[in-house]
VOGU-3710 file (C-alpha; in Angstrom, 3 decimals, decimal comma):
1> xxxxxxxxxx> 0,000/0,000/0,000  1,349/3,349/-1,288  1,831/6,134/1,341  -1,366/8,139/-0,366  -3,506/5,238/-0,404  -2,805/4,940/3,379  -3,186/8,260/4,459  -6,333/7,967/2,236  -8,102/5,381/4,089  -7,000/7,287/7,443
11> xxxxxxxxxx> -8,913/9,974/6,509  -11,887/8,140/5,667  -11,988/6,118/8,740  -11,715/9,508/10,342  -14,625/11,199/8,828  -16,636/7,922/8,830  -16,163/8,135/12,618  -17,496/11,787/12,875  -20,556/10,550/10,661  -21,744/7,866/12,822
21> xxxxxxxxxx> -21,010/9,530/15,963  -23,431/12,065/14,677  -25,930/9,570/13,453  -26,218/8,207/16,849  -27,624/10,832/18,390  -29,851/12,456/15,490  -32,867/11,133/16,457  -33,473/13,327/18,780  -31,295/16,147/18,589  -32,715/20,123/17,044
31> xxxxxxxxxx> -31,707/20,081/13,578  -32,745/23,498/12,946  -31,831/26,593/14,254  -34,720/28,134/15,845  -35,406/24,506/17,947  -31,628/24,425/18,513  -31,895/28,247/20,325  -35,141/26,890/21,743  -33,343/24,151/23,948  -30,811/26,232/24,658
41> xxxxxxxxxx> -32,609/28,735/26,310  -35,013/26,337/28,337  -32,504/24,105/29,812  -29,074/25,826/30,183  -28,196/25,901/33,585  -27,340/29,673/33,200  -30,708/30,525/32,381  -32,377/27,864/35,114  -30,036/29,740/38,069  -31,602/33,331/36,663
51> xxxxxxxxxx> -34,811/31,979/37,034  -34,304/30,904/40,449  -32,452/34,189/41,645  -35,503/35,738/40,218  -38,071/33,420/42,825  -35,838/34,089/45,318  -36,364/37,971/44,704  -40,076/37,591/44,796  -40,096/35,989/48,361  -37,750/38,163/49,405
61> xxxxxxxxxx> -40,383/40,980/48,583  -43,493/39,080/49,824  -41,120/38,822/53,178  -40,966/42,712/53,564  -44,537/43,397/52,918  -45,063/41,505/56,014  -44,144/44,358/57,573  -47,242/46,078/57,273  -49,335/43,110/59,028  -49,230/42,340/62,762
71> xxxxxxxxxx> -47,225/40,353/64,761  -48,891/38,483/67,009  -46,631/36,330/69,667  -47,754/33,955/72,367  -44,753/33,320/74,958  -44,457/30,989/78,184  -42,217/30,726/80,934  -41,857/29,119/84,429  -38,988/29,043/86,631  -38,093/28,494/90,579
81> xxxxxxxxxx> -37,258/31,489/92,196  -36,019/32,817/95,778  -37,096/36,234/97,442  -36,268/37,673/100,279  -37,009/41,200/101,385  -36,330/43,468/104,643  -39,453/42,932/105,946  -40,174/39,220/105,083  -38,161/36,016/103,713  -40,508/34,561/100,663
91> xxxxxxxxxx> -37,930/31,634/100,640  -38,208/29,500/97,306  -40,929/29,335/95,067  -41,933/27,962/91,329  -43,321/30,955/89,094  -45,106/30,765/85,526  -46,462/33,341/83,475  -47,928/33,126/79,887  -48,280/36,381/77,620  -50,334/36,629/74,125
101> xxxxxxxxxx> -49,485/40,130/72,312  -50,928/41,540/68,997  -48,482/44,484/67,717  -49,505/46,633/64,941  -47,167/48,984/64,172  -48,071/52,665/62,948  -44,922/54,378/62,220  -41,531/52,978/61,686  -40,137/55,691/59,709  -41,117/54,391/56,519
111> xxxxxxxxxx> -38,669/51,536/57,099  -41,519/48,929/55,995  -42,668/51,027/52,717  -38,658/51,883/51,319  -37,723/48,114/51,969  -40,870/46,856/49,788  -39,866/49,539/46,979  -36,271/48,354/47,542  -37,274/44,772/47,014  -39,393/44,916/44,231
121> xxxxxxxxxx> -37,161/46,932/42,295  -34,764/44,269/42,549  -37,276/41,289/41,562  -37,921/43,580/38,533  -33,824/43,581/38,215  -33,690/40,205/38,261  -36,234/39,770/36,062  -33,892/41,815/33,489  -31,294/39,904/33,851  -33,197/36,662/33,355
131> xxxxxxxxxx> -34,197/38,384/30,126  -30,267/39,392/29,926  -28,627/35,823/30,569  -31,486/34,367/28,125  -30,612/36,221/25,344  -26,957/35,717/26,026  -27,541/32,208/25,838  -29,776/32,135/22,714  -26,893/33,752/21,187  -24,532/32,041/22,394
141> xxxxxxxxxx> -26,584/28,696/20,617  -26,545/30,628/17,596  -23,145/31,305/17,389  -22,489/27,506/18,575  -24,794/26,135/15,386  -23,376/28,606/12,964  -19,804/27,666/13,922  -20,852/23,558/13,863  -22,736/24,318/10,255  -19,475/26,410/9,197
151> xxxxxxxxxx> -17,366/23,591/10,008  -19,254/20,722/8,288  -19,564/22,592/5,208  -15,390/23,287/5,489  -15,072/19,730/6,012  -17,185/18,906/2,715  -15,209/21,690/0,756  -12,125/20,015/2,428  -13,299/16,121/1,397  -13,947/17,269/-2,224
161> xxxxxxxxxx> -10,440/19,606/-2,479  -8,667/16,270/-1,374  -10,885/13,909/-4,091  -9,707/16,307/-6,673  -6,671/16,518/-5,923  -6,345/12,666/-5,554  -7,925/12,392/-8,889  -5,485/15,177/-10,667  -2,568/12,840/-8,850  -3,787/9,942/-10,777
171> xxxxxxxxxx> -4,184/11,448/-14,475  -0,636/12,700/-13,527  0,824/9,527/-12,726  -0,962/8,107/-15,942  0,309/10,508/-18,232  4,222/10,318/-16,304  3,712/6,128/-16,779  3,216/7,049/-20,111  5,951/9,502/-21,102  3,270/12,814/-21,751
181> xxxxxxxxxx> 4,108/14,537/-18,026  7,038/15,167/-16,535  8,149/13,562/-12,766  8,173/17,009/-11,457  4,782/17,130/-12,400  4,122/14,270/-10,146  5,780/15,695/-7,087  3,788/18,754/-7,551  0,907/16,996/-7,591  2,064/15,239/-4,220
191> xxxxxxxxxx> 3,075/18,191/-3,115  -0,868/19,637/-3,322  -2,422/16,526/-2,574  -0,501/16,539/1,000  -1,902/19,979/1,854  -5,128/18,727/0,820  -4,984/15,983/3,235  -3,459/18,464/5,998  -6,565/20,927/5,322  -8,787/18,287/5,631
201> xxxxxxxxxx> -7,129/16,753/9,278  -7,347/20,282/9,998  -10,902/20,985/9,318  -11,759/17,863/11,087  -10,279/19,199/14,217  -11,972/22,128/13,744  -15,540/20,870/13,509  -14,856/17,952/16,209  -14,194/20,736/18,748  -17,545/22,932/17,538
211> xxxxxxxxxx> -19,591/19,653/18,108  -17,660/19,363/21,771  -18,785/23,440/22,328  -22,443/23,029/20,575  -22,947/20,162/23,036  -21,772/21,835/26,380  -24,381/25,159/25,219  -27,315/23,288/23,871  -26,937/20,272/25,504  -26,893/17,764/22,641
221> xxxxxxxxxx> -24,710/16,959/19,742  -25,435/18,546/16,452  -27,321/16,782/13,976  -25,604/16,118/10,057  -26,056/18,449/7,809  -27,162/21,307/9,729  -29,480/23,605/7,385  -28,712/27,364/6,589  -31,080/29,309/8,918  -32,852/32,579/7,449
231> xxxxxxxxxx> -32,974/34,801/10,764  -35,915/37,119/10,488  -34,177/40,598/10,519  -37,253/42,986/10,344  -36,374/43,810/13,891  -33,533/45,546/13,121  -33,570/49,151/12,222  -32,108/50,254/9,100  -30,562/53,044/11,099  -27,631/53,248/13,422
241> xxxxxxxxxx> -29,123/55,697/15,204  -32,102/54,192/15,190  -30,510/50,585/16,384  -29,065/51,883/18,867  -32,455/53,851/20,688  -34,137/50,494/20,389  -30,692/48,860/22,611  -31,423/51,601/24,336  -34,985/51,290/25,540  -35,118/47,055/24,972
251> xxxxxxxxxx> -31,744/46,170/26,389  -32,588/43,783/29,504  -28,879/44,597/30,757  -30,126/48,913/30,737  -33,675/47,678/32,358  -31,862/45,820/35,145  -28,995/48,480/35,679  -32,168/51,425/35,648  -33,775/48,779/38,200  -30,556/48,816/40,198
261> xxxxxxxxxx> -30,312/52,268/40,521  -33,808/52,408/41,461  -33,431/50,039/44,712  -30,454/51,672/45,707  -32,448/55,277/46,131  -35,001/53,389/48,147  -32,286/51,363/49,923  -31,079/54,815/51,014  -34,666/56,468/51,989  -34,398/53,131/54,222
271> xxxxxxxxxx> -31,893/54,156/56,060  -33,319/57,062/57,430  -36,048/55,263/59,460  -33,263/54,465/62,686  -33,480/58,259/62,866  -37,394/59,064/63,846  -39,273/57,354/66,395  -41,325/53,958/66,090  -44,465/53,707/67,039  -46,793/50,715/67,528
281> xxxxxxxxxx> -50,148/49,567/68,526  -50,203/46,562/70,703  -52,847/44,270/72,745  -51,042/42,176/75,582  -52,523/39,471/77,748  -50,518/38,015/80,548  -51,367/35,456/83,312  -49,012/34,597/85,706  -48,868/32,373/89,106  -47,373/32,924/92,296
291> xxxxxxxxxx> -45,452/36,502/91,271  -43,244/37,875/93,622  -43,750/34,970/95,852  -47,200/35,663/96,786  -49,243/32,508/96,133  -52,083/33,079/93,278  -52,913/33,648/89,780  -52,664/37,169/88,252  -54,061/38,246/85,262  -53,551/41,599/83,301
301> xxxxxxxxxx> -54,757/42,634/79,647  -54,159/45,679/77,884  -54,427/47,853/74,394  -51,552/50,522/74,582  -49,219/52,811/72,117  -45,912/51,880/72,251  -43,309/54,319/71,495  -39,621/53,453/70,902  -36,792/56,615/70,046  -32,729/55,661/69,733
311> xxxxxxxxxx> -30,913/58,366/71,098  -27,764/56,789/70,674  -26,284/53,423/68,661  -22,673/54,348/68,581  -22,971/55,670/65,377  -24,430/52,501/62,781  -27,356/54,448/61,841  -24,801/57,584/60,251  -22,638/54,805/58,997  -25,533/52,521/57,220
321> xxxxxxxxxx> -26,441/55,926/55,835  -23,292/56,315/54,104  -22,813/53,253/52,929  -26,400/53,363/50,969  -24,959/56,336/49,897  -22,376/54,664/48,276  -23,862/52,018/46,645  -26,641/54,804/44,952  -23,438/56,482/43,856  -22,214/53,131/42,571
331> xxxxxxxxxx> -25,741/51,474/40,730  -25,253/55,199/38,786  -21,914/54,531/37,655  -23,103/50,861/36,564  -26,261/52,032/34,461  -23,732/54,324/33,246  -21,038/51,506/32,413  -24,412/49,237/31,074  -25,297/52,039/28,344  -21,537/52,165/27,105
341> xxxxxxxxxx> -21,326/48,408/26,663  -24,514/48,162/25,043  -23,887/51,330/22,657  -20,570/49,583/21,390  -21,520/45,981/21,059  -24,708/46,793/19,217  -22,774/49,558/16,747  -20,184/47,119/16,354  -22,755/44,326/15,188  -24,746/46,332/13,188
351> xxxxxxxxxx> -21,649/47,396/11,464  -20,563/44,031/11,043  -24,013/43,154/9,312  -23,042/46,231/6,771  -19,866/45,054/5,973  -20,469/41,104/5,260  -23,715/41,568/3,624  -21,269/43,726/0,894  -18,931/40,950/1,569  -21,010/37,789/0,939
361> xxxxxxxxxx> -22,363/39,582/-2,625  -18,960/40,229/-3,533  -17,553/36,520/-2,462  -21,096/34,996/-4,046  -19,950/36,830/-7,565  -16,562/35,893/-7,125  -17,116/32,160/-6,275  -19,235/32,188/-9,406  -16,247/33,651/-11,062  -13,548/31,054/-9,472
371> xxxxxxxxxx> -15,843/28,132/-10,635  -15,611/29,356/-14,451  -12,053/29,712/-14,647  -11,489/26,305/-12,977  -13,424/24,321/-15,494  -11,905/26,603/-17,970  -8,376/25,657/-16,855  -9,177/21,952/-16,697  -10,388/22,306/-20,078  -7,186/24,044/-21,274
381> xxxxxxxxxx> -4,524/21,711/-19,331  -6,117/18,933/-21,401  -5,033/20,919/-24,697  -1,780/21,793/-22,997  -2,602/25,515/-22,910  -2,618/25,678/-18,839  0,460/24,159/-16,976  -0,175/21,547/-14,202  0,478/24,560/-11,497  -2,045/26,753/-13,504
391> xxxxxxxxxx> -4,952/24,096/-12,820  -4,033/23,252/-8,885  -3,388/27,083/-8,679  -7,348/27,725/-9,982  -8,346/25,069/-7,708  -7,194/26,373/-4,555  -8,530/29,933/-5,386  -11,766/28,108/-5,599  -11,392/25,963/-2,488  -9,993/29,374/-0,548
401> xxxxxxxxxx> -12,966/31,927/-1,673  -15,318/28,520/-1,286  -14,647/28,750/2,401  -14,198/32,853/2,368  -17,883/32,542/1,508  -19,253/30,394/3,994  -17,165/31,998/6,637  -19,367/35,467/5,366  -22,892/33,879/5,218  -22,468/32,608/8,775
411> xxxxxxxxxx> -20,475/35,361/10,459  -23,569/37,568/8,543  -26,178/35,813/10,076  -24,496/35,827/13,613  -24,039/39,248/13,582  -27,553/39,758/12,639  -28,570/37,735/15,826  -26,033/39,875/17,839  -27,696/43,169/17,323  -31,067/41,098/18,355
421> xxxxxxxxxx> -29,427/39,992/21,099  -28,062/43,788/22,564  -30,944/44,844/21,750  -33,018/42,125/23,835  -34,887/40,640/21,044  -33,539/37,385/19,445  -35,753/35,194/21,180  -38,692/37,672/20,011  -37,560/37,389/16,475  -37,478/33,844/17,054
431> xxxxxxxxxx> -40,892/33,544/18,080  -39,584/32,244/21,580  -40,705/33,072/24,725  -37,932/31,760/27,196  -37,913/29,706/30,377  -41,274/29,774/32,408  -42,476/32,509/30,506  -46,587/31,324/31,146  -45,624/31,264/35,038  -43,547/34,972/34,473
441> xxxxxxxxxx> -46,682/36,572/32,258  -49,265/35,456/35,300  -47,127/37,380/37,750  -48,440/40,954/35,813  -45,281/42,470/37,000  -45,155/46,440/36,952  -42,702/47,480/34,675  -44,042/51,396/35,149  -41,942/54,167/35,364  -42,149/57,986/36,412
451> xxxxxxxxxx> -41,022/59,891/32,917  -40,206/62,744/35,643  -38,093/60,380/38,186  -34,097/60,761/35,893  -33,649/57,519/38,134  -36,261/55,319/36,063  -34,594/56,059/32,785  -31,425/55,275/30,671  -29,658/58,437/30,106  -27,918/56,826/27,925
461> xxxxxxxxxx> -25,977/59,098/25,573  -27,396/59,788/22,175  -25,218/59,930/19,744  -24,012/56,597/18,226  -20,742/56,263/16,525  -21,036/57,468/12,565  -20,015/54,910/10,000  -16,813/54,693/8,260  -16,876/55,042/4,565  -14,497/54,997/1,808
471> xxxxxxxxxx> -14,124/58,034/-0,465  -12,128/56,804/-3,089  -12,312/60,068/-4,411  -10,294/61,812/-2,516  -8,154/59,297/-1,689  -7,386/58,484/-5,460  -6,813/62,353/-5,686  -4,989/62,362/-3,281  -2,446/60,426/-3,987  -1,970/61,645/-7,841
481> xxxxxxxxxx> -1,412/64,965/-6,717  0,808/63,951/-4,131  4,182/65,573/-6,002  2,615/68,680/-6,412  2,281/69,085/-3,356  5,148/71,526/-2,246  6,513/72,316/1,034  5,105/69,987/4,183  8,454/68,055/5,487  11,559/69,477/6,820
491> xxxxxxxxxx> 15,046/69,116/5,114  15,919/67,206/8,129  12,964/64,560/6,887  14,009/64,424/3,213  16,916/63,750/4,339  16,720/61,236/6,621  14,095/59,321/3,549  17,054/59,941/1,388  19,656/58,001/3,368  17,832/55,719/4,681
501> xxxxxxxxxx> 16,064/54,284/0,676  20,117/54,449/-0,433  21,022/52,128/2,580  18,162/49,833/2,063  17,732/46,965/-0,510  13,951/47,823/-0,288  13,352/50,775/0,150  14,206/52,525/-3,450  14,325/56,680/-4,052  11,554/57,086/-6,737
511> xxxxxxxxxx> 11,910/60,374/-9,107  14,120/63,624/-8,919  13,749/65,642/-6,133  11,575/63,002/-4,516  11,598/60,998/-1,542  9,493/58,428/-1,841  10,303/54,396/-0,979  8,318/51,490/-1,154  8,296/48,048/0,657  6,419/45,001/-0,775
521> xxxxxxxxxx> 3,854/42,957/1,099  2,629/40,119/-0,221  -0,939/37,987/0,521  -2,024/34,480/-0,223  -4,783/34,402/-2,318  -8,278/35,815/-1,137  -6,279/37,038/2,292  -5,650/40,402/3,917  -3,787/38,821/6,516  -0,200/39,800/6,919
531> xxxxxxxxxx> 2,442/36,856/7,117  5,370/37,315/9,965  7,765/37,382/7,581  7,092/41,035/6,570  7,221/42,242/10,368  10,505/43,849/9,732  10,287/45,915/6,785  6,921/47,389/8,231  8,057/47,763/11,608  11,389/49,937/10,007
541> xxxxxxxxxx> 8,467/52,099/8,353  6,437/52,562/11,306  9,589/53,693/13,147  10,490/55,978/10,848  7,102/57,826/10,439  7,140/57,860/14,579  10,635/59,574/14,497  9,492/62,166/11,238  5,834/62,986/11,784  5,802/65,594/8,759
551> xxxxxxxxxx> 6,284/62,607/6,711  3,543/61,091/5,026  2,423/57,667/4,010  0,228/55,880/1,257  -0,437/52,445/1,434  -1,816/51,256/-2,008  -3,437/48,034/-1,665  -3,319/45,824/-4,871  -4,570/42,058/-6,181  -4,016/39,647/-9,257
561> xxxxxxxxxx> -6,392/39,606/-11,407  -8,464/36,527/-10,681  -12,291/37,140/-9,687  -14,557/39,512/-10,167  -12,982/43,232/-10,192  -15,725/44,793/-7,342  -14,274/42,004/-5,387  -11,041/42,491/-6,008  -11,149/46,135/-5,312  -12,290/45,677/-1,790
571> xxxxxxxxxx> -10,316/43,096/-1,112  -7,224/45,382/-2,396  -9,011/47,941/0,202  -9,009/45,648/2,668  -5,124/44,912/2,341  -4,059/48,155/2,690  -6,402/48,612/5,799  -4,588/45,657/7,954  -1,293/47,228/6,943  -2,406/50,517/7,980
581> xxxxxxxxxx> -3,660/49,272/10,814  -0,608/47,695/12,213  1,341/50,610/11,815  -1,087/53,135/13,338  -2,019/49,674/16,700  1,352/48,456/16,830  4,039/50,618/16,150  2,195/54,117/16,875  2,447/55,966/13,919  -0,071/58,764/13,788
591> xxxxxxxxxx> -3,252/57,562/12,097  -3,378/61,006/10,139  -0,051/60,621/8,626  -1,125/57,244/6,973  -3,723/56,877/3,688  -4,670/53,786/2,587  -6,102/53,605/-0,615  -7,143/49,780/-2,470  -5,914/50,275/-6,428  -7,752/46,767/-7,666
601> xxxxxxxxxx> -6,013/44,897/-10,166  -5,365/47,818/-11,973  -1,500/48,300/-11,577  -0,377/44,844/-11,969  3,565/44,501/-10,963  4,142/41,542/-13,090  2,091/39,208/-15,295  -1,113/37,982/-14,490  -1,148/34,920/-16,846  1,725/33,218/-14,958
611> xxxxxxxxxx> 1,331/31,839/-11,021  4,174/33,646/-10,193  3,283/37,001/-11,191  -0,233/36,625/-9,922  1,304/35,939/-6,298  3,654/38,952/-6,892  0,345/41,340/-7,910  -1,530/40,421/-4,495  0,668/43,417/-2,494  0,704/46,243/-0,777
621> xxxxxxx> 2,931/48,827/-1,392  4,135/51,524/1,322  4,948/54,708/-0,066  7,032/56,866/2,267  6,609/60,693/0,876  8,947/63,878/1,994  6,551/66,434/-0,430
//
C-alpha cells in the first residue's frame, strides 16, 4: 500500500467516525436553528439559576410586605425562684407566666414602605437579567450552530479539495507512466495533494471541537447536515441611530442596571427610618402564678401605644447611611457603564451586518467567477494551454474563496442575531418566549416608570458612533497629486528618507527631487492577513514615520487579477487597511499621517497569466513621501 492510499483510508476512517457519531444521536437532537436556540434557552443551567435568583427575589419581597401586618406572639415561661425582702423572707418558690401580644405597628419611619420599593425593584432587576442571561444564551446557541454548520460545510469543501486533488494525482501519474508529463509534475501533484490531506485533518479538528462546544451550550450533539437558517431581521432598524435607541430602551442589561439604581435610592430612603421614632399599637394578655412569691394567679390585659426613640447606637445608623450612599453612587456609575457596553456591542454588530452583507455579494460573484475559470483551466490543461500549477493554482482559489464565503454567510447571520441579542430581542424574532415565561406573564409584574423620576430612565448618551466610509475620491486624488504638493516636510525629513532608501535593498528613491520608498507585502490568495515574515520591513516604516511625523504615508493596496474586479477592489481595500492598521495599533504611527487607498487589479507589478506574477500582484505597497 502506497503512502497516499494509506493516508487515504485514514482519513476516511476519520470522517466515517465523525458521521456515525453524529448519526447516533440524530434522532433526537434540534436540527434546525430556531429549535436548537429553543433548547438552549429552556434548559441551560445559566438561564435555570436566573430563574431561580428571580423566585428568590419575589419571596424576598413578599417577606418585607409583612411588615405592614401584625405580629402576634404567644410566649411561656416558668422558673423556681427565691425572694427575700427586709421585711419578710418569701424563701423559694416555682413561678409561671404566659403572655399573648398583637403588635400593629403605625410608624416605623417608613422603614416597611422603602424596603418593599427596595425589594421589588430588585425582583424587577432580576427579572432583566433573566431576560439578559437568556438572550446571552440564545446567542450564544446561535453562534455555537453557525460555527458547527461552518465547520461541516469546510469539512465537505475540504473532502472534495482532497478527491480532486487525488484524482489530478492519478491522471498525472498516468500521463508520467506514459511519457506525456514530466516527474516534477508528479511531485507537484504530491506536493498539493498533501496539503489537501493536511486541510482536511485540519478541518476535522476544527468541527470535532464545535460539536464538543455546541454540546456543552445546547446540551446535545449537532445533527448532520445542519441547514442554513434565514434569521428574520425585520427587527432591526435600518438606522444606526435608530438601532441603537431600540438597545437603548429594549436592552434587559439597561432595564436591570435602571432597576438597580432604582433600589439603591429606596435602599437609602431606608436608612433614614433608625433616625425618627417607632411607634406601635399593641394588645397584651398576661397570666401569671405565684409573682413575687405571693401565692395566686394574676391576670392583666391591655391595648396601649408603644413608642420606641434611639438616642444613641454608637454611630451605625450615620454609617448605614453612608454606605447606601455609596452604593446609589455606585448602581449610577453601573447604568452608566451598562449604556456604554450596550452602545458599542450593538454599533459594532450592526456594522458588522453592513460590511459582510457587501462581503457575501462580492464573495457569491466571485465564487461564481472562481468556478468558471477552474473548469476553464481543466479544459485548457487537457489541450496543454494551462500548466499543471495553472490548474491546482485555480483550484485552490476556488477551495480558498469557497470557504471565504461560507465563513461570510455565517459570520452575517451571527451578527444579525447579535444586534437582536443587545438589543433584547432574538428570542422575540425567534418567536420564543424563554424559560417559564406562562408562570412569568401570570405574575403581571409592573414594569411602570415615572417619565419625571431621571432615576427610572437610561440616560444613555445619544449619539451613536457614525459609519466609516471609503471616499475613493479623494483618496485616489490624493495620492496623484501627491508631487505637487510643495513644502510639508523638513530638510531634516528628506533627508533622513534619502539616506535611509540608499542604505536599504527595499526601500528605493523614486523620481528627482523626490523621496518616496516602497516596501512590498505580499498575501495568499483571497487574504488580507499579513504573514510574519514582513514584520521587519513594516516595523522599520512605522519607526520611521514615529521619528518624522511631517512625513507622510500611502499604502496602495493591490490584487491579481483573478475574480470579479468589485471584489477584487475591496479586497485590495481591505489589504491596505490591515497594513495601515498595524502601523497606526502596533508601532504608533499617527493615524493622520497614513492613507490607505485599495488600487484593484489595476497596476499589476508583473504578469497575471503566470502563477508567479499573480502571487507577486496580491501586495501592498508603502509609499514613504517627503513632499
Amino acid at each position: 500500500m502506497s503512502q497516499l492510499q494509506h493516508h487515504a483510508k485514514r482519513l476516511l476512517c476519520a470522517a466515517i467516525g465523525i458521521a456515525l457519531a453524529g448519526q447516533a444521536v440524530a434522532q433526537d437532537v434540534p436540527t434546525d436553528f430556531r429549535s436548537a436556540v429553543n433548547q438552549a434557552v429552556n434548559s441551560n443551567p445559566r438561564v435555570t439559576a436566573e430563574y431561580y435568583n428571580f423566585e428568590a427575589s419575589r419571596e424576598s419581597e413578599r417577606a418585607a410586605r409583612g411588615g405592614y401586618l401584625p405580629s402576634v406572639d404567644l410566649s411561656s415561661e416558668i422558673g423556681r425562684e427565691q425572694r427575700d425582702t427586709p421585711l419578710v423572707d418569701l424563701g423559694s418558690y416555682t413561678r409561671d407566666a404566659t403572655r399573648f401580644t398583637v403588635t400593629q405597628m403605625l410608624f416605623d419611619g417608613f422603614e416597611t414602605r422603602n424596603t418593599v420599593a427596595t425589594r421589588n425593584f430588585e425582583k424587577l432587576s432580576q427579572y432583566y437579567n433573566l431576560r439578559s442571561i437568556s438572550e446571552a444564551v440564545g446567542l450564544e446557541a446561535a453562534q455555537a450552530y453557525l460555527d458547527t454548520l461552518r465547520f461541516q460545510q469546510l469539512v465537505t469543501f475540504a473532502e472534495d479539495n482532497y478527491v480532486y486533488h487525488r484524482q489530478i494525482y492519478n491522471r498525472i501519474q498516468e500521463r508520467a507512466s506514459g511519457g506525456v508529463s514530466q516527474g516534477v509534475d508528479l511531485q507537484q501533484a504530491e506536493a498539493r495533494i498533501a496539503l489537501a490531506e493536511s486541510n482536511l485533518v485540519t478541518e476535522l479538528q476544527n468541527l470535532h471541537d464545535v460539536r464538543a462546544r455546541y454540546q456543552r451550550v445546547i446540551g446535545d450533539l449537532p445533527a448532520e447536515g445542519l441547514s442554513m437558517p434565514t434569521l428574520p431581521d425585520a427587527l432591526i432598524p435600518a438606522l444606526r441611530g435608530a438601532a441603537l435607541d431600540v438597545a437603548y430602551s429594549r436592552s434587559p442589561v439597561i432595564n436591570a442596571a435602571i432597576e438597580n439604581l432604582r433600589a439603591s435610592q429606596e435602599f437609602l430612603n431606608a436608612r433614614n427610618a433608625p433616625f425618627m421614632p417607632r411607634i406601635d399599637l399593641r394588645y397584651r394578655n398576661e397570666v401569671e402564678h405565684d409573682t413575687d412569691g405571693f401565692d395566686g394567679t394574676y391576670d392583666e390585659e391591655a391595648i396601649e401605644l408603644v413608642m420606641n426613640y434611639n438616642l444613641f447606637r454608637g454611630g451605625s445608623d450615620s454609617a448605614r447611611k453612608r454606605e447606601a450612599y455609596a452604593l446609589y453612587n455606585a448602581a449610577m456609575e453601573e447604568r452608566k457603564q451598562a449604556c456604554i457596553n450596550v452602545r458599542q456591542e450593538t454599533m459594532i454588530a450592526f456594522n458588522d451586518i453592513q460590511a459582510l452583507t457587501e462581503q457575501v455579494q462580492l464573495l457569491e460573484r466571485n465564487l461564481a467567477s472562481q468556478d468558471q475559470t477552474r473548469r476553464a483551466y481543466q479544459d485548457q490543461f487537457d489541450i496543454g494551454q494551462r500548466t499543471l500549477l495553472d490548474l491546482l493554482d485555480s483550484q485552490n482559489e476556488f477551495f480558498d474563496t469557497q470557504r471565504a464565503y461560507i465563513t461570510a454567510q455565517t459570520n452575517l447571520i451571527a451578527a444579525r442575531a447579535e444586534t437582536l441579542a443587545n438589543m433584547g430581542l432574538l428570542l422575540a424574532a425567534l418567536e420564543l418566549d424563554g424559560l417559564n415565561a406562562e408562570q412569568i406573564e401570570a405574575l403581571k409584574l409592573d414594569f411602570s416608570r415615572d417619565p419625571d423620576d431621571e432615576n427610572a430612565q437610561p440616560l444613555c448618551p445619544p449619539e451613536p458612533p457614525p459609519g466609516i466610509d471609503i471616499d475613493r475620491a479623494s483618496l485616489f486624488d490624493r495620492l496623484d497629486k501627491r508631487a505637487a504638493n510643495g513644502g510639508g516636510a523638513t530638510e531634516e525629513s528628506k533627508a533622513a528618507l534619502a539616506a535611509m532608501a540608499s542604505g536599504s535593498s527595499t526601500f528605493v528613491p523614486a523620481g528627482s527631487n523626490m523621496y518616496e520608498a516602497e516596501v512590498d507585502v505580499t498575501f495568499a490568495i483571497d487574504s488580507a492577513e499579513i504573514t510574519s515574515e514582513f514584520d521587519e520591513e513594516i516595523r522599520r516604516a512605522g519607526a520611521f514615520l514615529r521619528e518624522h511625523p511631517d512625513v507622510e504615508a500611502i499604502i496602495e493596496g493591490h490584487t491579481c487579477n483573478m475574480g470579479e474586479e468589485s471584489y477584487n477592489e475591496w479586497l485590495s481595500q481591505q489589504r491596505a487597511d490591515a497594513v495601515r492598521s498595524k502601523l497606526v495599533e502596533d508601532y504608533g504611527v499617527d493615524p493622520a499621517q497614513v492613507v490607505a487607498v485599495g488600487r484593484g487589479e489595476g497596476a499589476p507589478k508583473a504578469d497575471n497569466s503566470t502563477a508567479e506574477g499573480r502571487e507577486r500582484n496580491r501586495r501592498v505597497e508603502i509609499v514613504l513621501s517627503a513632499n
